[in-house]
N, C-alpha and C positions, 0 to 999 in steps of 0.2 A: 504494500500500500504506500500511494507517494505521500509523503509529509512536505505541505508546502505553502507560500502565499495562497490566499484565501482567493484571489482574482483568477490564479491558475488556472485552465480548465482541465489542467491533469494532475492536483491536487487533491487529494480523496481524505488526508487528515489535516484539519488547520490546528492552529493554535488552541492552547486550552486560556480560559478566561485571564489567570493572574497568577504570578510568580507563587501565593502561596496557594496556590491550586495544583501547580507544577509540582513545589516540593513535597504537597500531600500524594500523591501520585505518586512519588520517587520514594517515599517512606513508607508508603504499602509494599510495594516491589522490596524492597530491601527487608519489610515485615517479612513476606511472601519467602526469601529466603529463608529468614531466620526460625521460620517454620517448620520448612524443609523441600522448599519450590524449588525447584532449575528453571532457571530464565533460557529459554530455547532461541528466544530474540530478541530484539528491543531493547528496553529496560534502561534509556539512557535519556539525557537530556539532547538534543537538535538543533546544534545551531547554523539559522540559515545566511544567506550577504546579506548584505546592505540592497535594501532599508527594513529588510525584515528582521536582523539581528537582534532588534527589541524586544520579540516577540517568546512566546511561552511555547516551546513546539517540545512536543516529546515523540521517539520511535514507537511505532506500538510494539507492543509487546506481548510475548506468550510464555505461559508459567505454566509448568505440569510437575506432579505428584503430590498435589494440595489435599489432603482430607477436605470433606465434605461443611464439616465443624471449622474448620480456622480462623481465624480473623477475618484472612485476607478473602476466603470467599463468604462469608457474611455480612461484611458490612459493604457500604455501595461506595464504590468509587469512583466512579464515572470521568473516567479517564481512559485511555487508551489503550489499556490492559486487559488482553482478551483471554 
C-alpha cells in the first residue's frame, strides 16, 4: 500500500491526524511486541520530501502471533496496523 500526499492519486494511506496520534500508534506496535507480536512489516515512522515532511505518515503494518486477549488487539487503534 502507497503511503503518500493526500492529492496523490496513487496514495492509498495519508497521514494520521497529529504527532500524538503517531506516537500512540508506535506504542501499540512496540506494546504489540512486548507481548509477543512479530512485526512482518511496517511498524515505522514515514518520512516523506518537502512539503510533506511535516506530516504524520506511518508504514502500515502487520503483526502476527497476538492472543486473542492482549492489549494490542483489544483496544482500538485506529491506525495503520492491520
Amino acid at each position: 500500500m502507497k503511503v503518500g500526499p493526500p492529492l496523490d492519486e496513487e496514495t492509498q494511506i495519508g497521514a494520521v491526524v497529529s504527532e500524538s496520534h503517531l506516537q500512540k500508534i508506535l506504542s501499540y506496535i512496540e506494546l504489540a511486541q512486548q507481548e509477543g507480536g512479530t512485526i512482518l512489516c511496517g511498524g515505522k515512522r514515514k518520512m516523506l520530501e518537502a512539503p510533506y515532511d511535516k506530516g504524520y505518515y506511518i508504514e502500515p503494518t502487520i503483526i502476527e502471533g497476538l492472543s486473542y486477549t492482549c492489549r494490542t488487539n483489544q483496544e482500538e487503534i485506529f491506525g495503520t496496523c492491520l
